[in-house]
Chimera marker file (.cmm) of the C-alpha trace (Angstrom):
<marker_set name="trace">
<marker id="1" x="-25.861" y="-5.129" z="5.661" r="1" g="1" b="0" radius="0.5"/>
<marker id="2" x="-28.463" y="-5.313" z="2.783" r="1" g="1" b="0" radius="0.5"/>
<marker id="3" x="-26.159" y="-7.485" z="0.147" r="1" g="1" b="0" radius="0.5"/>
<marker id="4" x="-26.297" y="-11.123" z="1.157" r="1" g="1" b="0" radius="0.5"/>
<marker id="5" x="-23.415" y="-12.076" z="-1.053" r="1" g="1" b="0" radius="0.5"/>
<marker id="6" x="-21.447" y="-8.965" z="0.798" r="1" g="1" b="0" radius="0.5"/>
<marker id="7" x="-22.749" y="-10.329" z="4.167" r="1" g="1" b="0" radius="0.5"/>
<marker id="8" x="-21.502" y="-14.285" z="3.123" r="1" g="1" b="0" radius="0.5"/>
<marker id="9" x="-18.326" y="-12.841" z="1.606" r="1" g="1" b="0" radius="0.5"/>
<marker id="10" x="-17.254" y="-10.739" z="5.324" r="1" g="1" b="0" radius="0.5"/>
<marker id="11" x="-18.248" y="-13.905" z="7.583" r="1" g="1" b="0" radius="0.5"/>
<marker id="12" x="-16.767" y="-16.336" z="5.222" r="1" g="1" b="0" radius="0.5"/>
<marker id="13" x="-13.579" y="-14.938" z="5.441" r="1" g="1" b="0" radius="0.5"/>
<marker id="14" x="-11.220" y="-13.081" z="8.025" r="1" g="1" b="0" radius="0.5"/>
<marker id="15" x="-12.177" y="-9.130" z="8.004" r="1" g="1" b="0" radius="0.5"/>
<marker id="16" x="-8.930" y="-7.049" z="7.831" r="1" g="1" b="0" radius="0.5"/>
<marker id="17" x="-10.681" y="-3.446" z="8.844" r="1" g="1" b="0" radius="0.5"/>
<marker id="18" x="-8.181" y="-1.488" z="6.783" r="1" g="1" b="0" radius="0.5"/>
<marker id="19" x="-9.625" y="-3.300" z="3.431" r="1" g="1" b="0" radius="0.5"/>
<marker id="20" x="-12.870" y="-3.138" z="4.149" r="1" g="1" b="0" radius="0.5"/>
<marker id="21" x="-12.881" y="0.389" z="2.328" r="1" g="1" b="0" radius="0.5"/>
<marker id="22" x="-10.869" y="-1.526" z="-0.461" r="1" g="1" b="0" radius="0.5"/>
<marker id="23" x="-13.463" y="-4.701" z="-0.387" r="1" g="1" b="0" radius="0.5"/>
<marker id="24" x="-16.473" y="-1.979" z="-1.326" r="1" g="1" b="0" radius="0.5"/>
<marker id="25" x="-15.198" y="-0.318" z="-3.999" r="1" g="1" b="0" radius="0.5"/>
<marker id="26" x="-14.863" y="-3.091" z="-6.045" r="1" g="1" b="0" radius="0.5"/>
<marker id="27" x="-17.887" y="-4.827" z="-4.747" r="1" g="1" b="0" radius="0.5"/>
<marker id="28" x="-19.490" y="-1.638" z="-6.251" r="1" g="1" b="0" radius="0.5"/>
<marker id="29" x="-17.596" y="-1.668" z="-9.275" r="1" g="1" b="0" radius="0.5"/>
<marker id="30" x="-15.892" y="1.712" z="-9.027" r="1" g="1" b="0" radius="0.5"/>
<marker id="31" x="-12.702" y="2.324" z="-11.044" r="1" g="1" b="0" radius="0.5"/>
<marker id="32" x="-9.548" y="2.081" z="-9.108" r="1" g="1" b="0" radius="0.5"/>
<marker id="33" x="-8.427" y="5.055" z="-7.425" r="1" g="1" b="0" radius="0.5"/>
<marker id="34" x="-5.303" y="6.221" z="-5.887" r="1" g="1" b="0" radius="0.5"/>
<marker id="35" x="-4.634" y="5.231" z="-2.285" r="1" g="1" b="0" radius="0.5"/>
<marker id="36" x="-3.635" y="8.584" z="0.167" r="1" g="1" b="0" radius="0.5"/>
<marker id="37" x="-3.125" y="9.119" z="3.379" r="1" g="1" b="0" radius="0.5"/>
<marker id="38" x="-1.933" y="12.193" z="5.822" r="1" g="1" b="0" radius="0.5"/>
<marker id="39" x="0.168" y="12.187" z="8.441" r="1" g="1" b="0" radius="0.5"/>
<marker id="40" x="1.588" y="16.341" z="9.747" r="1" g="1" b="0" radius="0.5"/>
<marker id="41" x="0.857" y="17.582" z="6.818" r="1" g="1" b="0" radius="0.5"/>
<marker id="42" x="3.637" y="15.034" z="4.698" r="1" g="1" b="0" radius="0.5"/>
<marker id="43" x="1.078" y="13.174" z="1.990" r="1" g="1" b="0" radius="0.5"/>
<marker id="44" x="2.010" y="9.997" z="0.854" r="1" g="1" b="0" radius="0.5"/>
<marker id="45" x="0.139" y="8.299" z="-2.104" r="1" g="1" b="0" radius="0.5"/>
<marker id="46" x="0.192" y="4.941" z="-3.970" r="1" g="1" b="0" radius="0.5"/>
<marker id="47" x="-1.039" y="3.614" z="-7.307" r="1" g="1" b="0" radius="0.5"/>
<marker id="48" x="-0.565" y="0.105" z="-7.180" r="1" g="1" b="0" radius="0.5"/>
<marker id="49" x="-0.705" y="-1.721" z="-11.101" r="1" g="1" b="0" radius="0.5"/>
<marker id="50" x="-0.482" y="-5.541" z="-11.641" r="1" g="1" b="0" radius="0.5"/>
<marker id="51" x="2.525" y="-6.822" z="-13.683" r="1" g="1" b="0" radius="0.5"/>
<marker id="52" x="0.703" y="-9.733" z="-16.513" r="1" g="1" b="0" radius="0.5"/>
<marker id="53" x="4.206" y="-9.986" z="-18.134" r="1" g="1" b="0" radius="0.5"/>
<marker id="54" x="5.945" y="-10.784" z="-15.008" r="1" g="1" b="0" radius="0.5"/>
<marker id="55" x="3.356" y="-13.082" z="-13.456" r="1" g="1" b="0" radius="0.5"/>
<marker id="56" x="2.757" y="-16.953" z="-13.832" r="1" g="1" b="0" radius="0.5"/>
<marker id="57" x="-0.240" y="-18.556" z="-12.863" r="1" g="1" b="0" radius="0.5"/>
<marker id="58" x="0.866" y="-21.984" z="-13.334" r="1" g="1" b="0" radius="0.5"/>
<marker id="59" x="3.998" y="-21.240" z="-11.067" r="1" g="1" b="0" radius="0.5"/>
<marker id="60" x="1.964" y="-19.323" z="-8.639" r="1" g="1" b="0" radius="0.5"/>
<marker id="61" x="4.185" y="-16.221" z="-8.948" r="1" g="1" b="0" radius="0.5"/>
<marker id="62" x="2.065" y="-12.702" z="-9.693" r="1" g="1" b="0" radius="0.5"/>
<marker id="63" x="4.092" y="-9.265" z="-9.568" r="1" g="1" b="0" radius="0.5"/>
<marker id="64" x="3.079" y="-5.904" z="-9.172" r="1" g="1" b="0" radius="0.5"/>
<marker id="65" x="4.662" y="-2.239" z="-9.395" r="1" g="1" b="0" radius="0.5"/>
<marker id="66" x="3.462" y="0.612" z="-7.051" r="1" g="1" b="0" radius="0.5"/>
<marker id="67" x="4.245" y="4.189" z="-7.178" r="1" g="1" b="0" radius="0.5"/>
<marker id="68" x="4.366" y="6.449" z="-4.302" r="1" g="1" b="0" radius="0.5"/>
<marker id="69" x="4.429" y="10.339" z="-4.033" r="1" g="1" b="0" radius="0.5"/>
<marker id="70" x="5.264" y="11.827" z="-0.859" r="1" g="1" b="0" radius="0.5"/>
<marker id="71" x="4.549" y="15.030" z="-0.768" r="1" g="1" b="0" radius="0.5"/>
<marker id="72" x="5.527" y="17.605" z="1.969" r="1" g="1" b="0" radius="0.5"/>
<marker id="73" x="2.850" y="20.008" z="2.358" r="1" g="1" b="0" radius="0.5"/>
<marker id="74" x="3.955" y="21.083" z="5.998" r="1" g="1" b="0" radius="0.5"/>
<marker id="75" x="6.452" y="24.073" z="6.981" r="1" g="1" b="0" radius="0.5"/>
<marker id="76" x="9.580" y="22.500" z="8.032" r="1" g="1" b="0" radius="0.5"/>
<marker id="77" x="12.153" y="20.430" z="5.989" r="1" g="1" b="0" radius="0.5"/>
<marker id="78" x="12.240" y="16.453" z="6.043" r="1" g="1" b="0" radius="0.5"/>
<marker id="79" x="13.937" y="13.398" z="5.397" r="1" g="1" b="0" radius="0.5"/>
<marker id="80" x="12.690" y="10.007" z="5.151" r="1" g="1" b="0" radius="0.5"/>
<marker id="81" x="14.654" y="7.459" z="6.992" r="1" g="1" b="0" radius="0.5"/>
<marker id="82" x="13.392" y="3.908" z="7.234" r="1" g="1" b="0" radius="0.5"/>
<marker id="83" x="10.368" y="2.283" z="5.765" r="1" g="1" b="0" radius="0.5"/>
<marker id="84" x="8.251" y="-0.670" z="7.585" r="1" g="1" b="0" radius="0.5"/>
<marker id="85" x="6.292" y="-2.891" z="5.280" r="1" g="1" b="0" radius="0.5"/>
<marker id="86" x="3.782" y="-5.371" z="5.927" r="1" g="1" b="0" radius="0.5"/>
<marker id="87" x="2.891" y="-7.346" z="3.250" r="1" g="1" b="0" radius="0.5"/>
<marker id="88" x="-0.085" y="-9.546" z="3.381" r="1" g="1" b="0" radius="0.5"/>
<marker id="89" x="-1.593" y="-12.311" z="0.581" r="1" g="1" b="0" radius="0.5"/>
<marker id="90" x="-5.060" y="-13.484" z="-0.087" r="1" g="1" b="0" radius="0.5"/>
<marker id="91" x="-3.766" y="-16.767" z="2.757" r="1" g="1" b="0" radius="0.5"/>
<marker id="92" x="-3.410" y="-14.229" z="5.562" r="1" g="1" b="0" radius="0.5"/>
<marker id="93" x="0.360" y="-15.249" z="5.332" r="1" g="1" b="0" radius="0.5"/>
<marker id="94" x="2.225" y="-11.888" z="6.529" r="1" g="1" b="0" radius="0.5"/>
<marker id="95" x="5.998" y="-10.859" z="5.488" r="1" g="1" b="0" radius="0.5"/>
<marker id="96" x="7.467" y="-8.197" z="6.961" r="1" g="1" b="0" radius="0.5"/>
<marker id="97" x="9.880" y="-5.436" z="5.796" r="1" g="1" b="0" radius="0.5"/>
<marker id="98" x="12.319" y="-3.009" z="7.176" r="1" g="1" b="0" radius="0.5"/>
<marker id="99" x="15.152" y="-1.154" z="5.818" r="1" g="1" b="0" radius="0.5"/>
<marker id="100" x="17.255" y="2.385" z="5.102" r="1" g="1" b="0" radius="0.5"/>
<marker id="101" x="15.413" y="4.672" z="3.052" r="1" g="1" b="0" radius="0.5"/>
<marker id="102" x="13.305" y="3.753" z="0.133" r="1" g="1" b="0" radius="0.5"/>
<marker id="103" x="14.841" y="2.815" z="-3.284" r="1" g="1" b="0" radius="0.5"/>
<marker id="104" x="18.380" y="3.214" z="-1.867" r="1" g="1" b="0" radius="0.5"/>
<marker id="105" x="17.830" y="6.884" z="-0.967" r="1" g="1" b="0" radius="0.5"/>
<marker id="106" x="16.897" y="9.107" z="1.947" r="1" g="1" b="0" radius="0.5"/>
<marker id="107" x="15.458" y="11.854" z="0.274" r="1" g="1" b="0" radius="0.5"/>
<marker id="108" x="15.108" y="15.209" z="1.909" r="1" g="1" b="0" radius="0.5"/>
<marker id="109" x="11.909" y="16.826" z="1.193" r="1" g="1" b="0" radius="0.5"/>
<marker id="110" x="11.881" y="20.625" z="1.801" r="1" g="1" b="0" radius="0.5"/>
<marker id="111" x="8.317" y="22.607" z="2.188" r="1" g="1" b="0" radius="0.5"/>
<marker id="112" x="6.331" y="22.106" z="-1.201" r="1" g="1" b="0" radius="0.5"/>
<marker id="113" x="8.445" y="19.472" z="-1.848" r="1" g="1" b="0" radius="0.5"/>
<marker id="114" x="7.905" y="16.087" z="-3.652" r="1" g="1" b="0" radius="0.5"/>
<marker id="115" x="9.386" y="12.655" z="-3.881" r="1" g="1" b="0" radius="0.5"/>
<marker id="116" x="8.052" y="9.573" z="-6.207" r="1" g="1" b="0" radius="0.5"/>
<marker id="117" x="9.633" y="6.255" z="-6.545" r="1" g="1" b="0" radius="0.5"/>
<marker id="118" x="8.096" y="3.009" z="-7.641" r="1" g="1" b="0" radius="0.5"/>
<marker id="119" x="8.841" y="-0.201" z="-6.576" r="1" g="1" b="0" radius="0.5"/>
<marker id="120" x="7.980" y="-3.905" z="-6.445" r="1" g="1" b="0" radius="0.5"/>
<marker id="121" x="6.206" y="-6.821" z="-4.742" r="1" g="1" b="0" radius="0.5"/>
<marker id="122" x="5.709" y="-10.785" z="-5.685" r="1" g="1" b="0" radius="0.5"/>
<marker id="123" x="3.204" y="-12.118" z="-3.783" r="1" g="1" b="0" radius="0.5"/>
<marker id="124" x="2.130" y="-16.107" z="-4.174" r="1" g="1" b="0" radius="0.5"/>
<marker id="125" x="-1.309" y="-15.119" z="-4.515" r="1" g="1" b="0" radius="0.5"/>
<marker id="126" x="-3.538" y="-13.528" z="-7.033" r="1" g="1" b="0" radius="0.5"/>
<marker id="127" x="-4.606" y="-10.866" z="-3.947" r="1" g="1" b="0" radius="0.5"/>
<marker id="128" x="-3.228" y="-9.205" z="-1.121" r="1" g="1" b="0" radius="0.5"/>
<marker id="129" x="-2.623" y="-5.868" z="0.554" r="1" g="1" b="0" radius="0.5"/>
<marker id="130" x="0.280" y="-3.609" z="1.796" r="1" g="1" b="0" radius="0.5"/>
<marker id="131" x="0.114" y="-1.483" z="4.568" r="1" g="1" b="0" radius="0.5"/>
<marker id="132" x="3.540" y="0.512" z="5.949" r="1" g="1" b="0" radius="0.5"/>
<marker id="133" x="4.899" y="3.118" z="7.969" r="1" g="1" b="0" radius="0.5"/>
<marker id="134" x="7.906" y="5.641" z="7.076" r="1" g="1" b="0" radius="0.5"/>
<marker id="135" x="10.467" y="6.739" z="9.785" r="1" g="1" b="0" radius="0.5"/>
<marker id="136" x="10.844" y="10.612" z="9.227" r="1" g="1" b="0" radius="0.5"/>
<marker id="137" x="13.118" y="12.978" z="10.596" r="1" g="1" b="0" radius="0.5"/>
<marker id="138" x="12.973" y="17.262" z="10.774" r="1" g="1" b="0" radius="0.5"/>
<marker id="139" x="15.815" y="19.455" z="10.000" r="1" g="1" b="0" radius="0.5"/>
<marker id="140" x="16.096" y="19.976" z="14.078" r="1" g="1" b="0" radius="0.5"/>
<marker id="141" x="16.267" y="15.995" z="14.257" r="1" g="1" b="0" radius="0.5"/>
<marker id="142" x="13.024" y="15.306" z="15.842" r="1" g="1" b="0" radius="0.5"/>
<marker id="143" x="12.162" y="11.490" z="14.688" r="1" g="1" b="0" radius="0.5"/>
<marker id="144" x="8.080" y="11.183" z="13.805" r="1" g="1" b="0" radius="0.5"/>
<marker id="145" x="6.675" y="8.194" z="11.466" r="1" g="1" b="0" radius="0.5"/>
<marker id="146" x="3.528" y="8.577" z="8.707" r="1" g="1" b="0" radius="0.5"/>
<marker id="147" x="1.530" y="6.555" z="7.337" r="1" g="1" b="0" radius="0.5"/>
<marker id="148" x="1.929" y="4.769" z="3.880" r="1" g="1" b="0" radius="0.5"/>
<marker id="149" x="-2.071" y="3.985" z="2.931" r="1" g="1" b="0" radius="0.5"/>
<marker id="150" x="-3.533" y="0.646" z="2.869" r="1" g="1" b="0" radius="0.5"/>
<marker id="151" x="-3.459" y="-0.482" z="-0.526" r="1" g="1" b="0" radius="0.5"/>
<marker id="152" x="-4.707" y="-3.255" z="-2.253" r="1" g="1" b="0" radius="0.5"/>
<marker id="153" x="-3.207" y="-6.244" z="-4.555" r="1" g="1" b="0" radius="0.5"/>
<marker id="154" x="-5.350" y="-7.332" z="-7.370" r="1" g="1" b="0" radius="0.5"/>
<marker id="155" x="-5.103" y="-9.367" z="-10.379" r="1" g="1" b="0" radius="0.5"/>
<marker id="156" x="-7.742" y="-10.082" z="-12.879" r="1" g="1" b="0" radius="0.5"/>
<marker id="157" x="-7.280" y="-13.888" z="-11.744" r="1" g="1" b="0" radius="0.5"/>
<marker id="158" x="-8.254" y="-12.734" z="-8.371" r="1" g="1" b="0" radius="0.5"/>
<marker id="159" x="-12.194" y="-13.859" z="-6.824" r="1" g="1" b="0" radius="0.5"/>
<marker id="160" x="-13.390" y="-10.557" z="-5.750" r="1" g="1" b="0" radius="0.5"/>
<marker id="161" x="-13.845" y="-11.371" z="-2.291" r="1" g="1" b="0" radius="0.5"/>
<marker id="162" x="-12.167" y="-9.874" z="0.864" r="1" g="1" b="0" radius="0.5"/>
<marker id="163" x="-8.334" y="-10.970" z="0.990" r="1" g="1" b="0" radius="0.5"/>
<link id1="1" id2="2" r="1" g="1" b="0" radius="0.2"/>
<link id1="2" id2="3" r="1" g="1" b="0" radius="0.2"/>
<link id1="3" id2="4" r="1" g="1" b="0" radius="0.2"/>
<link id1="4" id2="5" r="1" g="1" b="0" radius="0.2"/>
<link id1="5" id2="6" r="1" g="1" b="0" radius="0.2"/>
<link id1="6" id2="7" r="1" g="1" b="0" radius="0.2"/>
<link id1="7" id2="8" r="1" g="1" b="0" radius="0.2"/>
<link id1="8" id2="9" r="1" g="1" b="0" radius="0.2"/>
<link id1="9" id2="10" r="1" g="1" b="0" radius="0.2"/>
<link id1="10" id2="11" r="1" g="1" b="0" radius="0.2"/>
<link id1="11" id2="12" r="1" g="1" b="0" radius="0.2"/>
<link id1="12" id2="13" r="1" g="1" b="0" radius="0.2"/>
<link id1="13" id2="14" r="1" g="1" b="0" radius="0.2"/>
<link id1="14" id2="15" r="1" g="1" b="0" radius="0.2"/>
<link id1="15" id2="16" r="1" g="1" b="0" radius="0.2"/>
<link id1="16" id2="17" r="1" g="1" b="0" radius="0.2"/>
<link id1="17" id2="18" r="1" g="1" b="0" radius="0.2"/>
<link id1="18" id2="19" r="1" g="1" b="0" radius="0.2"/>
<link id1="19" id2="20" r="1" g="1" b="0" radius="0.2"/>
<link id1="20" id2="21" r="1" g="1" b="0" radius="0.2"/>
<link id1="21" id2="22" r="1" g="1" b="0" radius="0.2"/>
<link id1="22" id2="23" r="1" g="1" b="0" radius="0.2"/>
<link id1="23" id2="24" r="1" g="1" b="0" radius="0.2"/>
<link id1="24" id2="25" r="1" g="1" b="0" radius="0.2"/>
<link id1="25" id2="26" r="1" g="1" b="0" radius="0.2"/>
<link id1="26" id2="27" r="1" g="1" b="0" radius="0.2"/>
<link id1="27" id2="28" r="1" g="1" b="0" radius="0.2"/>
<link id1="28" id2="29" r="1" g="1" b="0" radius="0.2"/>
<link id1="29" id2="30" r="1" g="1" b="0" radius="0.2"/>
<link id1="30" id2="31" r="1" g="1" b="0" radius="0.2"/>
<link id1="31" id2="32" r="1" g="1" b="0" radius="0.2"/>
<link id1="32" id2="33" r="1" g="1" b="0" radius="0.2"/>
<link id1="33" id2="34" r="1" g="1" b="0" radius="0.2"/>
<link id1="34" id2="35" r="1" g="1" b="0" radius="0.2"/>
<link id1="35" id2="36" r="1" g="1" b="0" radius="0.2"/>
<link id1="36" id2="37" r="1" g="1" b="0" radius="0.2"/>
<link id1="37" id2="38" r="1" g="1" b="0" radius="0.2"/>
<link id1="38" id2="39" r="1" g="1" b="0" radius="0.2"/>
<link id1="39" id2="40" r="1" g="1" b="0" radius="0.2"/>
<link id1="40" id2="41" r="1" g="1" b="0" radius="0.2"/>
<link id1="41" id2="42" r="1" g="1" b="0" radius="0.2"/>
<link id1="42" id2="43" r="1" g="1" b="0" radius="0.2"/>
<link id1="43" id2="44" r="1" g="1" b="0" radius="0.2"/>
<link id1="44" id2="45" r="1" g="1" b="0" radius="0.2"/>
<link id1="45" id2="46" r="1" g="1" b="0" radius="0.2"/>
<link id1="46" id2="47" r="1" g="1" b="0" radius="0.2"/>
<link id1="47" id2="48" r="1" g="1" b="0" radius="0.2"/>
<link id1="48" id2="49" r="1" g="1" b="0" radius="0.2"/>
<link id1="49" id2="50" r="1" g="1" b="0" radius="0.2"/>
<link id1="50" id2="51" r="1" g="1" b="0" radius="0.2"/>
<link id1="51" id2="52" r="1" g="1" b="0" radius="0.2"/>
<link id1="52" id2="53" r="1" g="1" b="0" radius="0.2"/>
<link id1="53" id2="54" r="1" g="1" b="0" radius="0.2"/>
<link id1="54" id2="55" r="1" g="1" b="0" radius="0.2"/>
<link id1="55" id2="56" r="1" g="1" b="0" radius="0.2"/>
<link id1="56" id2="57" r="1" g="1" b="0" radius="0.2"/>
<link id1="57" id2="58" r="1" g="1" b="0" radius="0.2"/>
<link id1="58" id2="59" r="1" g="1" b="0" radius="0.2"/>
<link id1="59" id2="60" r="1" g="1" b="0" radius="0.2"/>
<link id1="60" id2="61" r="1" g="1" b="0" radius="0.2"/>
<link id1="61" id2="62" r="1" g="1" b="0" radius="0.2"/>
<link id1="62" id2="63" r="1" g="1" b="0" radius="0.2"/>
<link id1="63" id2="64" r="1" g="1" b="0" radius="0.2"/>
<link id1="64" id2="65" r="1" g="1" b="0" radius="0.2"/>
<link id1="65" id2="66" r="1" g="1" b="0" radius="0.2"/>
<link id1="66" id2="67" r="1" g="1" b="0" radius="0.2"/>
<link id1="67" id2="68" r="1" g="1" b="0" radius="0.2"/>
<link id1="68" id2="69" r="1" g="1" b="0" radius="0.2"/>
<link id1="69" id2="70" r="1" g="1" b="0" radius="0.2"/>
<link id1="70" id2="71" r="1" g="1" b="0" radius="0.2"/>
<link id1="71" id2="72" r="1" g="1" b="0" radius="0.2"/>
<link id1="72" id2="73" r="1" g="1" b="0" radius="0.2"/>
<link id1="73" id2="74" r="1" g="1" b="0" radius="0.2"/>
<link id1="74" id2="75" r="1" g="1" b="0" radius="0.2"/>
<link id1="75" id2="76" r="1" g="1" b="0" radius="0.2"/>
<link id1="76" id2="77" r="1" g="1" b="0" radius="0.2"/>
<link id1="77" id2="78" r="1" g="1" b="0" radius="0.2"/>
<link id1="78" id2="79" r="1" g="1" b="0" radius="0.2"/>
<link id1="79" id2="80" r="1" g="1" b="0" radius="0.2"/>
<link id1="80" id2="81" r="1" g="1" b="0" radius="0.2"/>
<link id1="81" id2="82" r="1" g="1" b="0" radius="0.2"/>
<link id1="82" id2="83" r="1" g="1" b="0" radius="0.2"/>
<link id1="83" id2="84" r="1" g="1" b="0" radius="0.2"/>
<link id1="84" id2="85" r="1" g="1" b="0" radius="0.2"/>
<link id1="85" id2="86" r="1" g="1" b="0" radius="0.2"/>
<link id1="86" id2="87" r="1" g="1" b="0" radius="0.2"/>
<link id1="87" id2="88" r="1" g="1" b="0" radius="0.2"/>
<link id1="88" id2="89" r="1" g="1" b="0" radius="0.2"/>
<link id1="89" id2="90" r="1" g="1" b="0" radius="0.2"/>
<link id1="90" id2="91" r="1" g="1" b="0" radius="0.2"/>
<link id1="91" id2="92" r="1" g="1" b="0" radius="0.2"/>
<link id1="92" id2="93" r="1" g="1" b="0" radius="0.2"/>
<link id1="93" id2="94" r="1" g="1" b="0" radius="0.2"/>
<link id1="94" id2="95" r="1" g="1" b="0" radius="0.2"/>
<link id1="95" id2="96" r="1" g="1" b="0" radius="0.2"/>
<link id1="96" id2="97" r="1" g="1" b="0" radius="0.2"/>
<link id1="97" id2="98" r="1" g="1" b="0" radius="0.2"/>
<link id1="98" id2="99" r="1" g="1" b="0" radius="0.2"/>
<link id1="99" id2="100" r="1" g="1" b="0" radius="0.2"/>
<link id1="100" id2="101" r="1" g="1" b="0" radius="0.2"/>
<link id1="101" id2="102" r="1" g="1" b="0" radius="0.2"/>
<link id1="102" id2="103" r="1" g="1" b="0" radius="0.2"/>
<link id1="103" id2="104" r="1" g="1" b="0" radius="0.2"/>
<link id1="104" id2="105" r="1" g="1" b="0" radius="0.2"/>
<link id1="105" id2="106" r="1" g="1" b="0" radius="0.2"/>
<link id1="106" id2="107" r="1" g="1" b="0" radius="0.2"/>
<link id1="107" id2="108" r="1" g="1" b="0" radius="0.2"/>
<link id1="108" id2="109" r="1" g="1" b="0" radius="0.2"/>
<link id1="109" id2="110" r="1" g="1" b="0" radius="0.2"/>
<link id1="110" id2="111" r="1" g="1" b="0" radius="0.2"/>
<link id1="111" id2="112" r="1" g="1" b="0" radius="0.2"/>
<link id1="112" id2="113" r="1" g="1" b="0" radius="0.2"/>
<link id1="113" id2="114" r="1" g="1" b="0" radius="0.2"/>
<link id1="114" id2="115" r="1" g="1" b="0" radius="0.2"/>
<link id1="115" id2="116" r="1" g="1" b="0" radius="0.2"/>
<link id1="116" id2="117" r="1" g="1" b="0" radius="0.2"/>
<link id1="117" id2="118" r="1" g="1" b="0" radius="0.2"/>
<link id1="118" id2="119" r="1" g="1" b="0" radius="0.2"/>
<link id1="119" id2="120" r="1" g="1" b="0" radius="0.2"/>
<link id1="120" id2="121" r="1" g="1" b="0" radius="0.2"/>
<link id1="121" id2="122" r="1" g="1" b="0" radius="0.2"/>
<link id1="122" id2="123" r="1" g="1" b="0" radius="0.2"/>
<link id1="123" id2="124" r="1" g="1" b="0" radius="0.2"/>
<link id1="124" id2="125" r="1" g="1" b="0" radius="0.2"/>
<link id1="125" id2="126" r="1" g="1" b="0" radius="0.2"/>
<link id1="126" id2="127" r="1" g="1" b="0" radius="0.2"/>
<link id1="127" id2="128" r="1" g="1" b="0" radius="0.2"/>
<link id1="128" id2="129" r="1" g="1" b="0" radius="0.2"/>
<link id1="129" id2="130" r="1" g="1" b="0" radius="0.2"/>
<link id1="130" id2="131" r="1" g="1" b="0" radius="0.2"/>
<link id1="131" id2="132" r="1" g="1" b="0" radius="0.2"/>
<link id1="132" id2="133" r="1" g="1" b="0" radius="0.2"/>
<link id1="133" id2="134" r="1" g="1" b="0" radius="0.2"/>
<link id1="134" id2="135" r="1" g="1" b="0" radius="0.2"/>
<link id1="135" id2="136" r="1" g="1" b="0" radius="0.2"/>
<link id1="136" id2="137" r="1" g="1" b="0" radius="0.2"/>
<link id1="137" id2="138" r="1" g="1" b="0" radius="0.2"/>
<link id1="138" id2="139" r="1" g="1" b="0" radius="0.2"/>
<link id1="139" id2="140" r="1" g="1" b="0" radius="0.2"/>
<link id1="140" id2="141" r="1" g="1" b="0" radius="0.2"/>
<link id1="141" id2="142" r="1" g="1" b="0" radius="0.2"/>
<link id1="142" id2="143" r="1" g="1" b="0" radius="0.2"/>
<link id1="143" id2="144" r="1" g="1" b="0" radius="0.2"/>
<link id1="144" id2="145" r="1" g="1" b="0" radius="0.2"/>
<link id1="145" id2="146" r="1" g="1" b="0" radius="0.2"/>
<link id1="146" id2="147" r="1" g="1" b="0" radius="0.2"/>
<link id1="147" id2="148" r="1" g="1" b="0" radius="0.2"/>
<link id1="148" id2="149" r="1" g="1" b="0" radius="0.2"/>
<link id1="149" id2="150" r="1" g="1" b="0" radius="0.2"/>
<link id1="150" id2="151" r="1" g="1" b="0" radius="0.2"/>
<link id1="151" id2="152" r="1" g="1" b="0" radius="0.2"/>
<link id1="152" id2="153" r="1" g="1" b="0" radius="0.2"/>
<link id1="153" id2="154" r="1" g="1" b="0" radius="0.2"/>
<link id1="154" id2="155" r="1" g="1" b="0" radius="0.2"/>
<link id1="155" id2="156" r="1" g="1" b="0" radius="0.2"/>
<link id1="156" id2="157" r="1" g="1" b="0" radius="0.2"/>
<link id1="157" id2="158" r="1" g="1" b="0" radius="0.2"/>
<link id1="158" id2="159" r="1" g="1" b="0" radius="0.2"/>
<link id1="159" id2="160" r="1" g="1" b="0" radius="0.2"/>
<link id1="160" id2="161" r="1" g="1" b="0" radius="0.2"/>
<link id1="161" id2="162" r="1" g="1" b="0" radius="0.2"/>
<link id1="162" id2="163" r="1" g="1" b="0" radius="0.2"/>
</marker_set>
């Protein structure tokens, strides 16, 4: 690597892989874009946004909202099932989270097909990063799981520095 302060910030801190990608874009100062990812042909993407008005520095408490479209661009009808979180602040400290459905539903997606919810997340931190998995199911009742994207926590009181 050619940036020393990149090079101090990766071995002066645990690497997590999956934010590296995260850990670049702002260390290049690009605006924030929407996190996507692919799994047979069912898209899933999150916009994560920080919540000022619910968040307290003094009391360590910071809030965000994320939105997530799932999109089924395949050829056979869906339904989500279960979601798996992992939820992981700027400590390393992980929580984990598993449940029915998302937002109390199980929504079936048919071919061209969409589905957005948003949700929420407190995190002690100023950083951290979300990665998850949903538990899918076809019409015929074949179980599969996608991917939810890697997607990153930040607050403006956040050092930009690998969480």
């Amino acid at each position: 690597m050619e940036d020393p302060e990149l090079r101090a910030q990766l071995t002066g801190n645990v690497w997590f892989p999956q934010a590296f990608s995260i850990m670049l874009r702002q260390k290049r100062k690009e605006p924030p874009s929407m996190y996507r990812a692919v799994t047979r042909q069912i898209e899933v993407t999150v916009e994560p946004n920080f919540l000022p008005e619910r968040s307290s520095v003094e009391n360590r408490q910071y809030f965000w909202s994320y939105t997530i479209v799932i999109t089924n661009a395949g050829d056979e009808t869906v339904q989500l099932r279960t979601r798996h979180w992992i939820i992981t602040d700027a400590s390393g400290r992980k929580q984990e989270v598993r449940g029915e459905g998302v937002v109390g539903e199980q929504p079936v997606l048919e071919p061209g097909q969409r589905f957005e919810y948003t949700s929420g997340v407190p995190l002690p931190t100023a950083s951290g990063f979300m990665a998850g998995r949903y538990q899918m199911v076809t019409a015929n009742g074949e179980p599969f799981e996608i991917d939810v994207p890697t997607f990153s926590l930040d607050s403006p009181e956040a050092r930009r520095t690998l969480n």
